[in-house]
N, C-alpha and C positions, 0 to 999 in steps of 0.2 A: 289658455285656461288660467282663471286665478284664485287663487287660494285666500279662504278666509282665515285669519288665523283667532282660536280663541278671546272672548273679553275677562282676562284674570281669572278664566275658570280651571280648578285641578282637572288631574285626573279621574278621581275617584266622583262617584255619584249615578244616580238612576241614567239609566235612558232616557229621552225625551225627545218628543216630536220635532223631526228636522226643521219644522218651521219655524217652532217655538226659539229652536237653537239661534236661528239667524235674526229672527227679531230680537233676542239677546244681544246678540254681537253687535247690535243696529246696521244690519246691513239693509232688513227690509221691513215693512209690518209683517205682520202674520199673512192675512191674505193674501199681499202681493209675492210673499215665496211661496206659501200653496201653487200660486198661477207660473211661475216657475217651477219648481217642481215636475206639475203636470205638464209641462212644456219640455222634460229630459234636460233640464241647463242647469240640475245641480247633480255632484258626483259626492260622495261621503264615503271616506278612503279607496278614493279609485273606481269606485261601483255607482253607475249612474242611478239613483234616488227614485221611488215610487212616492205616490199619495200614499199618505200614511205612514212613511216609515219615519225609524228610533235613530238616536243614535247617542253616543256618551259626550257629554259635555269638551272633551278634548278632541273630537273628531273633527280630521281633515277635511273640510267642505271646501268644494272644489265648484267655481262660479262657470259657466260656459264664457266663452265672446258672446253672446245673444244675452244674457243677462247684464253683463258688463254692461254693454250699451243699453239694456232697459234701463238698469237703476241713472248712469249718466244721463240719462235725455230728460230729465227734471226740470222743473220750472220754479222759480224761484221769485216773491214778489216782496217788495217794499215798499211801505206806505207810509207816509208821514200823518198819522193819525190827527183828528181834528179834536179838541174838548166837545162831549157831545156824542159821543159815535161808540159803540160796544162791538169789542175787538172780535167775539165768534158769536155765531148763528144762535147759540143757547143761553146769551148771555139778555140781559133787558134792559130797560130805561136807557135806550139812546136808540135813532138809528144805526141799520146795519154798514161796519166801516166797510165790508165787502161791495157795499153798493158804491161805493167809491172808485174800486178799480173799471172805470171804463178811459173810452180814447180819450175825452174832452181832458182827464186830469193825468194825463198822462206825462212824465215828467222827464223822459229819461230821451236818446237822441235819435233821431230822424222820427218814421212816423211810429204812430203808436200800433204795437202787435196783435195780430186777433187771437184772444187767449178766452180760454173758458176757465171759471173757476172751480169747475166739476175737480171732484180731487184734492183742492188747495185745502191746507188743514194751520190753521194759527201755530205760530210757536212763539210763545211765550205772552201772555194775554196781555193788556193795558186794560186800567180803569176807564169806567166812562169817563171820569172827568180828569182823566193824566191825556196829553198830549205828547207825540212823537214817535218813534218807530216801533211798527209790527210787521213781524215778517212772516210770511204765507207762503207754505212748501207743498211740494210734492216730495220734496226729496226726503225720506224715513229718515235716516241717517242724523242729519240737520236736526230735524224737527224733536228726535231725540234729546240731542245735546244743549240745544235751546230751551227745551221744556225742562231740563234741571232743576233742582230747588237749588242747588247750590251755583248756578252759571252767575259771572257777575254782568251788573251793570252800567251803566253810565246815565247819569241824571243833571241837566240843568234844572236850578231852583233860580226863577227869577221873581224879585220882590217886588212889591208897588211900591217900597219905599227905599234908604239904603238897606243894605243887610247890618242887623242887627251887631254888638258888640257882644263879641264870642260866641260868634252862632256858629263856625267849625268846632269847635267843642263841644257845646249844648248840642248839636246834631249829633255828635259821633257816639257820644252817651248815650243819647234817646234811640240813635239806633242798634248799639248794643243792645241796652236794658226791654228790646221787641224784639230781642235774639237774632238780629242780622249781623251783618259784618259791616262794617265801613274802612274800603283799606284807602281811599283819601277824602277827603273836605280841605277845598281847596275854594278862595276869593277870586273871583272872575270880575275885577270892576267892583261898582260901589253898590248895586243892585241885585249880583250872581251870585251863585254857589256852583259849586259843580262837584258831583261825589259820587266814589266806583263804591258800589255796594253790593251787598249778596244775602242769601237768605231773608228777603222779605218776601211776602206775598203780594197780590196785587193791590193797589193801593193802601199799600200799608206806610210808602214813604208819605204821601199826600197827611194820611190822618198823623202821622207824627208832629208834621207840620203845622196844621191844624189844630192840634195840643198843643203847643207850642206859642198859642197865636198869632201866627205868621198868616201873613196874607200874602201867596206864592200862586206861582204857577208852571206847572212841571213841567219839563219836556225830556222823552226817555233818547239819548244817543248815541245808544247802546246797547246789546243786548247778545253775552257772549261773543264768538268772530263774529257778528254783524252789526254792522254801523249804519246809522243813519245819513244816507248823502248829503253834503253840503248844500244840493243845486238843488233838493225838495223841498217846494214850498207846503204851506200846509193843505193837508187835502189830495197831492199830488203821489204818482207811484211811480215805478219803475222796476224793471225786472235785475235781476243782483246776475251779472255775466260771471263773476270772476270772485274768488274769495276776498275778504276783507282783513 
């Protein structure tokens, strides 16, 4: 059995629905610990859990082995997004990137796996017109910490022409004065940028750029612990085995 411990929450405060509690914690969504729950694989101080029940934000919740291994058997997918393509199902003016994940682009080693995307949920979106990594979970947990406003990034800016004189500066401004962060801008060659950044929204590096009139084009490679692999061409996926 394993113990969830608290997310910075006191002692003190209402009860609340044990499910509520563990989507807190990010250990599951809502519904997928209701369906635990109802399966007897959660215990909240010792007492195995019914549908419905409370508990105090400090309570010992207690995971079975059967849970354990639900939430581990996750599926995890990376895609080298294309310009052109809209990163989730609600989003418009591109194709769907999800129609992307089949064998032919499949990118990663031996054959390609039979995977349904039933389930897989975006973390962290890409514009239609930014290119490079979007990652597709099952796993709650992940999809949490990647959907941050504050998780950072990783951004190539590549020019049509050289990069401008003192465009690490003029960027790091612009993206302050849009209320992000920029903890480096940094010269990659005579054509690159490359900048970890944070608190923007989606395509908000693109239009900075754009104000700026820079004629670029982004590639994200980065986003939080997940990295975009070397060996993905554009267009191409691959399932993420192991942390980054």
């Amino acid at each position: 059995m394993t113990d969830v411990a608290p997310a910075g929450t006191g002692g003190s405060g209402e009860p609340q629905r044990l499910s509520k509690l563990l989507a807190q914690r990010g250990i599951a969504s809502r519904s997928e610990a209701d369906r635990m729950i109802e399966r007897g694989w959660v215990s909240v101080n010792g007492r195995v859990a019914q549908s419905g029940d409370r508990a105090l934000p400090d309570a010992v919740i207690t995971l079975s082995p059967e849970a354990q291994e639900r939430l581990q058997s996750t599926v995890t997918v990376l895609l080298n997004k294309p310009r052109g393509f809209v990163s989730a199902p609600d989003e418009t003016g591109g194709a769907r990137a999800m129609s992307l994940l089949v064998g032919e682009n499949f990118g990663g080693l031996g054959q390609p796996p039979i995977m349904s995307t039933y389930g897989l949920r975006v973390a962290g979106r890409l514009a239609v017109g930014d290119s490079g990594l979007v990652v597709y979970t099952t796993d709650t947990a992940l999809a949490r910490r990647l959907a941050a406003d504050d998780v950072e990034e990783v951004w190539r800016i590549s020019f049509t022409h050289d990069v401008p004189a003192q465009a690490e500066h003029v960027l790091r401004l612009a993206i302050v004065d849009a209320g992000g962060s920029a903890t480096m801008v940094e010269r990659c060659g005579d054509s690159t940028l490359q900048v970890t950044t944070s608190r923007l929204g989606k395509g908000a590096l693109a239009e900075l750029c754009a104000a700026l009139g820079w004629q670029v084009t982004l590639l994200r490679l980065r986003r939080g612990e997940v990295a975009l692999p070397d060996s993905l061409d554009d267009g191409q996926w691959q399932l993420r085995t192991a942390p980054a």
